[in-house]
C-alpha positions in Angstrom: -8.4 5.7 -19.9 -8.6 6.4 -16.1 -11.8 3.5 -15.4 -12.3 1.1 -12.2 -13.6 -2.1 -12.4 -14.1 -5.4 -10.8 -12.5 -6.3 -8.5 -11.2 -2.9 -7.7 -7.5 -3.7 -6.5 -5.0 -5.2 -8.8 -5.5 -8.7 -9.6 -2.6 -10.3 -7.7 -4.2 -8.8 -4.6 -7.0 -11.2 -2.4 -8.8 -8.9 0.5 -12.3 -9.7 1.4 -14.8 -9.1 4.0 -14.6 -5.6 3.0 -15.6 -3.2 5.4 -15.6 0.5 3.9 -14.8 3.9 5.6 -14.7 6.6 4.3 -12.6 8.9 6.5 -11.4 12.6 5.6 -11.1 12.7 1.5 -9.9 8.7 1.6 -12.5 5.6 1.4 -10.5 2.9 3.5 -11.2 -0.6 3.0 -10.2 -2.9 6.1 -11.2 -6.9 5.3 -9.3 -10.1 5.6 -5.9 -11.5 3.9 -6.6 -14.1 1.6 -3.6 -15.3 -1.0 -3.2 -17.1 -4.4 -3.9 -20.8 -4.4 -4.5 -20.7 -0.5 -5.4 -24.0 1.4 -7.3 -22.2 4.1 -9.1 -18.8 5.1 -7.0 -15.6 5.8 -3.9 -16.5 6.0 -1.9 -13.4 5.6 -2.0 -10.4 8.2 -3.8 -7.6 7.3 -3.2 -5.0 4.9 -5.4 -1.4 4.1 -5.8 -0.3 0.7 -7.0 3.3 0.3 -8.6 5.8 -2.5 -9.0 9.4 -3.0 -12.9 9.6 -2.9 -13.0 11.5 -6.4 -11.1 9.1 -8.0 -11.8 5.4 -7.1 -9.9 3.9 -9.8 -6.4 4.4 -8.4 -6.0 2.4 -5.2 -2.7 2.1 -3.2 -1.6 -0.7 -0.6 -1.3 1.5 2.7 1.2 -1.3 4.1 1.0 -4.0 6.8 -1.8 -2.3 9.1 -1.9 -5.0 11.9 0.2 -8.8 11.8 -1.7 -11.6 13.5 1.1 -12.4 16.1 1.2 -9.2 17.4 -1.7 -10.3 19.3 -0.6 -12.1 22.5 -3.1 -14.9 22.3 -1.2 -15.4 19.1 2.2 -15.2 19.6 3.1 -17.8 17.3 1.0 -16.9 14.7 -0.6 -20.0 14.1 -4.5 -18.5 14.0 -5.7 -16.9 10.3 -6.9 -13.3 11.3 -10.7 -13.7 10.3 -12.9 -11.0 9.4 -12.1 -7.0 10.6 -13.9 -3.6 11.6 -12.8 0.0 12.5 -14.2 3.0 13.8 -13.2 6.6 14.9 -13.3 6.9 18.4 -15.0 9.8 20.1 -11.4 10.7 21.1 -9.7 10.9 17.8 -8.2 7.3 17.6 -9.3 4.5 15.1 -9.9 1.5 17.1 -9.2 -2.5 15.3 -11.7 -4.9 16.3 -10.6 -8.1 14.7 -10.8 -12.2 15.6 -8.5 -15.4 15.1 -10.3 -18.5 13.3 -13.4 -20.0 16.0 -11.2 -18.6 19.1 -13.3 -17.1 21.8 -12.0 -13.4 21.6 -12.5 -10.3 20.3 -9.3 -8.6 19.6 -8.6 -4.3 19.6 -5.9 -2.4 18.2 -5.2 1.1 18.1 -3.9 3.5 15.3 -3.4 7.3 15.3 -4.2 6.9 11.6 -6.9 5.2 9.4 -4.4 3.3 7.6 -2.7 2.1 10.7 -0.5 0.2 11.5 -2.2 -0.5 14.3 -1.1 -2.1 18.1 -2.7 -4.1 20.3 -4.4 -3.1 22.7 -6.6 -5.5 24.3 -9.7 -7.8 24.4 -13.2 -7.3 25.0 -13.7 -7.6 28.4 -16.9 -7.5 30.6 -17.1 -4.8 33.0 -15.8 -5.7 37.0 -19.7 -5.8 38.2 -20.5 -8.2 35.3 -18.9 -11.7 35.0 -15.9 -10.3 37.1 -14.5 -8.3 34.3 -13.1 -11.7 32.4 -12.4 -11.6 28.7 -15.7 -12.1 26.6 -15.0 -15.3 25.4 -18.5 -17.1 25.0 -21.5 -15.8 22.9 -19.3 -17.2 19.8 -17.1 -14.0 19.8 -16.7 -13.6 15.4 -17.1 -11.2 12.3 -16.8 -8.7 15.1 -18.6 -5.2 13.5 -18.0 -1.8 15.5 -20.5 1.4 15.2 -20.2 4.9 16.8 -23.4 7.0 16.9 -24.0 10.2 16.6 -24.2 10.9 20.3 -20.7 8.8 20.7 -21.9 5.6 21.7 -20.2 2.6 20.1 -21.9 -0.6 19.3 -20.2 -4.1 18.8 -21.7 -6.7 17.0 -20.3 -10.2 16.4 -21.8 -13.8 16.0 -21.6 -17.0 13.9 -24.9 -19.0 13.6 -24.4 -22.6 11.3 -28.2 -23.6 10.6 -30.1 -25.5 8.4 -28.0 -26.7 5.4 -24.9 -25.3 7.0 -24.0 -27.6 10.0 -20.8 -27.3 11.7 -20.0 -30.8 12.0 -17.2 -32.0 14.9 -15.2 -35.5 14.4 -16.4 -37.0 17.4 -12.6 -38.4 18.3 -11.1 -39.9 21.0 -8.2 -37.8 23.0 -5.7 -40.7 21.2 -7.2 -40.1 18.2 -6.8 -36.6 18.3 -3.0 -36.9 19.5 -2.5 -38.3 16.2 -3.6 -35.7 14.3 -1.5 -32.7 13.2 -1.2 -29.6 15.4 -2.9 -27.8 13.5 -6.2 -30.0 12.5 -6.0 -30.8 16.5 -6.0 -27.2 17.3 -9.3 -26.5 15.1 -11.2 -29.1 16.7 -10.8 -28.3 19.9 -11.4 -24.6 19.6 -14.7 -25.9 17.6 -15.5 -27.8 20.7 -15.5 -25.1 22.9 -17.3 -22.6 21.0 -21.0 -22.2 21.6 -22.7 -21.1 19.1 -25.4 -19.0 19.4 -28.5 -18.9 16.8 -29.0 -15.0 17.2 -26.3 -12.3 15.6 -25.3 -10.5 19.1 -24.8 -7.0 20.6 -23.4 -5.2 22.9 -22.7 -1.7 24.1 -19.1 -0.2 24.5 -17.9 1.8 27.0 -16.0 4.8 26.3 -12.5 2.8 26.6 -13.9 0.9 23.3 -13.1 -1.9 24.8 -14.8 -2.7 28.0 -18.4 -3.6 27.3 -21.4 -2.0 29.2 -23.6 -4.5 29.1 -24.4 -8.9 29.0 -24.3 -9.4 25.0 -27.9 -9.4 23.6 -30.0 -11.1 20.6 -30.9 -9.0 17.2 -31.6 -11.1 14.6 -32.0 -15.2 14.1 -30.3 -17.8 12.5 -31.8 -20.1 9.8 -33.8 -22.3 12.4 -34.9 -19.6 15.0 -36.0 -17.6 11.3 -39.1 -19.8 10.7 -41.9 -18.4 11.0 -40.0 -14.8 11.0 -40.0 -12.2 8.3 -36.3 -13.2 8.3 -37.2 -17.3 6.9 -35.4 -18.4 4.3 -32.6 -15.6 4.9 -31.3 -16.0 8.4 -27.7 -14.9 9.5 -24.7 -16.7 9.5 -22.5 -14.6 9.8 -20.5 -11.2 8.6 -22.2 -8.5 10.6 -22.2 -5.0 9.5 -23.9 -1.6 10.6 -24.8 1.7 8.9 -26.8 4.8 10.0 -28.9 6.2 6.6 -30.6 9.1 7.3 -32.6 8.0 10.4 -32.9 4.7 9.8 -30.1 1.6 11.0 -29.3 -0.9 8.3 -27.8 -4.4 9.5 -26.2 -6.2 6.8 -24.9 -9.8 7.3 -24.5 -12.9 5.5 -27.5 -14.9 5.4 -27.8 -19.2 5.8 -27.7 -19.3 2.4 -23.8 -17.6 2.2 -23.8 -16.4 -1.1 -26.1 -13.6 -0.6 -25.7 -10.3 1.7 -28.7 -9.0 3.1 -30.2 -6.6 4.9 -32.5 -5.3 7.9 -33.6 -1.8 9.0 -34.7 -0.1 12.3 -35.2 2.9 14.0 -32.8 1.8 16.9 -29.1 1.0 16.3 -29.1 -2.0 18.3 -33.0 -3.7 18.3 -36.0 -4.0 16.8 -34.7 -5.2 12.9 -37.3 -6.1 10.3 -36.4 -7.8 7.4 -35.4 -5.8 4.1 -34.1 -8.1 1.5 -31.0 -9.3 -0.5 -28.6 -6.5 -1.5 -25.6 -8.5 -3.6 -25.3 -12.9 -4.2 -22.2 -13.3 -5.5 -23.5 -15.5 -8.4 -26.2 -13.0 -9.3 -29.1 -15.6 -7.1 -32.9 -14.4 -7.2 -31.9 -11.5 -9.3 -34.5 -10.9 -11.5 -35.5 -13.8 -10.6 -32.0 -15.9 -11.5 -32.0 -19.3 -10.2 -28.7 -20.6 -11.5 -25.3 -18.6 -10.7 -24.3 -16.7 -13.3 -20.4 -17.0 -11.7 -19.1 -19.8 -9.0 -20.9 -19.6 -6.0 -19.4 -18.8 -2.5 -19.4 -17.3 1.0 -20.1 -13.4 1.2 -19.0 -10.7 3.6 -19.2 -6.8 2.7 -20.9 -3.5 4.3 -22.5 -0.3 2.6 -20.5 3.2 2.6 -21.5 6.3 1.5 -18.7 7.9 -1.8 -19.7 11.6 -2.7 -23.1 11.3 -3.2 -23.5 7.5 -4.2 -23.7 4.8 -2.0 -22.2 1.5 -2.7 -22.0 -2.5 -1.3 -18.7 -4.0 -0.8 -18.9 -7.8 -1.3 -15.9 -10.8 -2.7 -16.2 -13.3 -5.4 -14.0 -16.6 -4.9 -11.3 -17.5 -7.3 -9.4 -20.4 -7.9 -12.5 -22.2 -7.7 -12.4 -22.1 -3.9 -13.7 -20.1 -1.0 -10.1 -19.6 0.0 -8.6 -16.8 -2.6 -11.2 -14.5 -2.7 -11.0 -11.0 -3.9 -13.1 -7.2 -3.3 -16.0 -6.5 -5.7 -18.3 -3.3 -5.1 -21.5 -2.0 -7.0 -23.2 1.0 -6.4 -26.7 0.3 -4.5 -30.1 2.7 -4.6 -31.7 3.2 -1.6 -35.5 3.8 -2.3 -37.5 7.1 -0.6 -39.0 4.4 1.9 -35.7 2.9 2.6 -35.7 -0.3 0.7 -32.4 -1.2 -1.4 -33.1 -3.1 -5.1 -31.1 -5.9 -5.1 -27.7 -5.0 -6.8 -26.4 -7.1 -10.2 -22.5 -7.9 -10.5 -20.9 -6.3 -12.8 -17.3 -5.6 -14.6 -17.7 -1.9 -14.0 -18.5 -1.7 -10.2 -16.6 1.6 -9.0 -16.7 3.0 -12.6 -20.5 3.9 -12.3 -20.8 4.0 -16.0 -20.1 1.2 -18.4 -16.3 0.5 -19.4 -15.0 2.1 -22.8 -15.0 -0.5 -25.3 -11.0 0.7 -26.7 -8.1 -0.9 -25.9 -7.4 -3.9 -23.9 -9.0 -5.5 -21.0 -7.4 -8.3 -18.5 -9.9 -11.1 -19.2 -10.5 -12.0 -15.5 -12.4 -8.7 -14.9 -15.7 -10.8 -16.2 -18.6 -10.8 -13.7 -20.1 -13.9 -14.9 -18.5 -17.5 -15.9 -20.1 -20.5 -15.8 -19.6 -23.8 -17.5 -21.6 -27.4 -17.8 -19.8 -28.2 -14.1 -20.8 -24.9 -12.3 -22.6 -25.9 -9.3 -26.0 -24.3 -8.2 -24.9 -25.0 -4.5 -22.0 -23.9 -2.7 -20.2 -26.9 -1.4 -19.5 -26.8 2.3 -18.1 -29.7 3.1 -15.2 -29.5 0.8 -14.5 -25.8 -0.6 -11.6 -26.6 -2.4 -10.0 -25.9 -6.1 -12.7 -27.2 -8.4 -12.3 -27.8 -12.4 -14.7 -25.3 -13.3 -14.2 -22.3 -15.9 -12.7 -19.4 -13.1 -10.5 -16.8 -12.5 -6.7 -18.1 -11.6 -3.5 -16.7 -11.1 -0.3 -18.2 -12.7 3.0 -16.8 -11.9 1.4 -13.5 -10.9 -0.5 -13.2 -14.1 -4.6 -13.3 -13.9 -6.3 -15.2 -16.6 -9.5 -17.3 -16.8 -8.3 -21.0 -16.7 -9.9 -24.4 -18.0 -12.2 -22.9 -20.4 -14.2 -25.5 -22.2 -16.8 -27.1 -23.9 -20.0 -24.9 -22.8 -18.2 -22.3 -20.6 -19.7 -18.7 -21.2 -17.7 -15.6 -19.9 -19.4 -12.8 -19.7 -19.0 -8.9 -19.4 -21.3 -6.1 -17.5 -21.3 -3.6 -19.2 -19.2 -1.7 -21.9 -20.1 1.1 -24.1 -19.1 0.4 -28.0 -18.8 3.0 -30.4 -18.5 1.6 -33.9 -16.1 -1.2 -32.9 -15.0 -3.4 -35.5 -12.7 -6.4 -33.8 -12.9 -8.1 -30.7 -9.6 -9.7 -29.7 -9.5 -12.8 -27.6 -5.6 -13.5 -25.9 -5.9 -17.2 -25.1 -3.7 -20.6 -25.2 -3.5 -24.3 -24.8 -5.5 -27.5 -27.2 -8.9 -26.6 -28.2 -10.2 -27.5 -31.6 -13.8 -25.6 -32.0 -15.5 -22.1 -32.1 -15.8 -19.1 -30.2 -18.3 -17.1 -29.9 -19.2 -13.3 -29.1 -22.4 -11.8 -28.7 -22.9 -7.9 -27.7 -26.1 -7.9 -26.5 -29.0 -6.4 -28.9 -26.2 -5.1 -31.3 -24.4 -8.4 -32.8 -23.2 -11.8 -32.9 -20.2 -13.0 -34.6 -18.3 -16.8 -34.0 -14.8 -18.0 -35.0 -13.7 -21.3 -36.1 -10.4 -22.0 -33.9 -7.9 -25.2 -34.0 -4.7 -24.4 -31.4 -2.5 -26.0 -29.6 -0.3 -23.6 -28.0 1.6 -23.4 -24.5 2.1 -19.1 -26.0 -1.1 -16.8 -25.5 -2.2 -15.7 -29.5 -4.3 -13.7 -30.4 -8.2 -14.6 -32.2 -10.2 -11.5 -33.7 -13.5 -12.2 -33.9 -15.1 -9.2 -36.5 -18.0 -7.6 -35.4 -19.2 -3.9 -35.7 -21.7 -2.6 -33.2 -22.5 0.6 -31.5 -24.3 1.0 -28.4 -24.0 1.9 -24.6 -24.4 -0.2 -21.6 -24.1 -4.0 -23.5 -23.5 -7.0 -22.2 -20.8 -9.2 -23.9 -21.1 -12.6 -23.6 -18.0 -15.1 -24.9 -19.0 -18.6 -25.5 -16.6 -21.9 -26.5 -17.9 -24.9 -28.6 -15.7 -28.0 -28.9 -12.8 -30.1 -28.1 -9.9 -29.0 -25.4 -9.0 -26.9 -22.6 -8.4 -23.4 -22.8 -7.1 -19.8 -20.8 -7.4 -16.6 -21.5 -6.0 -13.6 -20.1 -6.8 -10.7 -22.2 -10.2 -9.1 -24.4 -9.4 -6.0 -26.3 -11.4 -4.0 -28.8 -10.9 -2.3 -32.3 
């Protein structure tokens, strides 16, 4: 069975802050370089992954596009290469805008190719009559976003606006203090320091060297604070900028105070004028439907729109490792209403597929859109993002498995299509004395008495028959233990 699912590149693979192209027959994605088990954001240079438009199922690694110390700024590589955009230049060219973690520049690289690799080529730079022509390196230069209109004029849009709940908070230390740090903890602090954060997303207009701007950065749309009072309350950016012409109409998508979520705002002007529109994707499924609690672990969100064939899809991550710091790329497929409003979109298994996944055969387990347990957290943590003992996705000498399944966790599966199924099977391991339980929404239940304690993955059947298209499967545990699982299969 040729299917896609989420997340749409192999499971050993961590690249988010999607950005989608779709250039010639080939939708490029361009995002961040997260890894397994990392300890901070981004720590890998950045790599492309491409697929054939008419067949987004097969997706290959187009090879180191752009390493972080080719960047002179960077020589040592010490700086995690944050969140990425690229455009087609009016002269042929695919230009790189990229930035190093909270230091004031905007990076650009050049390619003759979509899928790079790409070389440096400057920073954004003010133009001679403005600010001398120095480097831009105030108006928190971040999550820079690039956009070439019809007519050939390029926008860039950055910014990084901590409000509300989500405070950047600075050790107030002493310059002895701070010699006895590490390098690196010094080295974050003091780039923290000097940053200025600004509580508007920004933007600017490029010149036709795609590098030089024309113009003294300007405000679009408030942070959580200046959003009071504003059709924007409650949802103000943060961060993650992204731009898309639909039809006439300009859609802003960015990641709002709350992080989870990506939303949206339209106009009829590319770089002014945005009115609220709503929430396109949370990555823990918050306000759809009205949801309140995260139906998977909550965490920061970073993504754009593009436009496949005739379908039109957002780009988003989901954490794993029960951190914000191995994150991998999750799409759906978005509608976008005669007057221009998007529904909010649901995660799903099946993202890229369009239709629900083929109940035959056998699934890795850690394709499930939702998994929650008693410890799943209705807040994102932001003062300490690290590995959590929750039910989540893991990785284990390269293999991809749902780890510390236990008393209460529920994994569960949007959608698959089941014709007269008889067997589910359940690949899992480790000490657990208790039931499972599987439940294919409006078709049938079935549960399982299991007693193992097992460092080999065997296999449970649970018999059920059902028939029926676009179901939910949910997998609950009852009892004693600690379990993983790394495969579902169907018979």
């Amino acid at each position: 069975m040729n299917q896609a699912f989420n997340p749409y590149l192999p499971l050993n693979e961590y690249v988010p802050d999607a950005e989608p192209h779709v250039f010639g027959d080939r939708i490029y994605v361009y995002g961040s370089h997260d890894k397994t088990g990392a300890k901070a954001y981004c720590e890998e240079d950045y790599v492309v992954w491409s697929a054939d438009v008419n067949n987004l199922s097969e997706w290959r690694c187009e090879g180191i596009s752009y390493r972080k110390n080719q960047d002179p700024s960077n020589k040592d590589g010490k700086m995690q290469l944050w969140a990425p955009d690229v455009c087609k230049g009016t002269d042929g060219r695919y230009y790189l805008y990229y930035c190093f973690a909270f230091y004031n520049e905007i990076g650009v690289a050049v390619s003759d190719s979509p899928a790079g690799p790409f070389e440096f080529y400057g920073h954004v730079k003010y133009p001679d009559d403005l600010h001398g022509g120095k480097v831009m390196d105030d108006h928190t230069p971040f999550d820079p976003a690039v956009f070439v209109d019809d007519d050939g004029q390029a926008y860039l849009f950055w910014g990084f606006s901590p409000a509300l709940e989500r405070k950047i908070e600075v050790p107030n230390l002493s310059e002895e203090e701070l010699k006895k740090l590490p390098p690196e903890e010094r080295e974050v602090i003091e780039t923290i320091k000097n940053a200025h954060f600004e509580p508007y997303s920004q933007v600017a207009k490029l010149s036709s060297d795609m590098m030089t701007l024309k113009e003294e950065p300007r405000n679009m749309i408030p942070n959580g604070e200046m959003a009071i009072g504003t059709d924007f309350e409650e949802h103000g950016f943060f961060e993650a900028s992204s731009l898309r012409k639909i039809g006439k109409k300009y859609y802003f998508v960015y990641s709002s105070n709350k992080s989870h979520e990506l939303c949206y705002a339209i106009s009829d002007k590319p770089d002014r004028d945005f009115k609220y529109g709503g929430i396109i994707i949370s990555n823990g499924d918050i306000a759809y439907k009205g949801n309140e609690f995260p139906t998977y672990t909550l965490s920061n969100n970073h993504g754009g729109i593009e436009k496949i064939g005739e379908k039109y899809y957002i780009f988003y991550h989901r954490c794993t490792e029960g951190s914000e710091f191995s994150r991998q790329g999750c799409a759906e497929q978005i509608e976008i209403a005669d007057d221009g409003s998007i529904k909010q979109a649901e995660m799903t298994s099946c993202g890229l597929n369009d239709t629900a996944l083929k109940a035959k055969g056998i699934y890795p387990a850690s394709i499930a859109c939702n998994i929650t347990c008693k410890k799943t957290s209705k807040e994102i943590d932001f003062i300490n993002p690290l590995v959590k003992k929750t039910t989540r996705v893991s990785n284990e000498a390269n293999v991809s498995l749902i780890d510390d399944i236990e008393d209460g966790s529920v994994i569960g599966y949007k959608y698959f299509d089941f014709d007269n199924i008889s067997k589910i099977l359940v690949e899992i391991r480790g000490n657990f004395k208790g039931y499972i339980s599987a439940e294919i929404e409006n078709a049938a239940k079935a549960e399982e008495k299991i007693n193992i304690n097992t460092p080999y993955f065997e296999l449970i059947c649970l018999d059920i028959k059902a028939t029926g298209s676009n179901r939910y499967l949910k997998l609950g545990f009852k009892g004693e233990g600690s379990l993983q699982m790394k495969s579902i299969g169907f018979m």
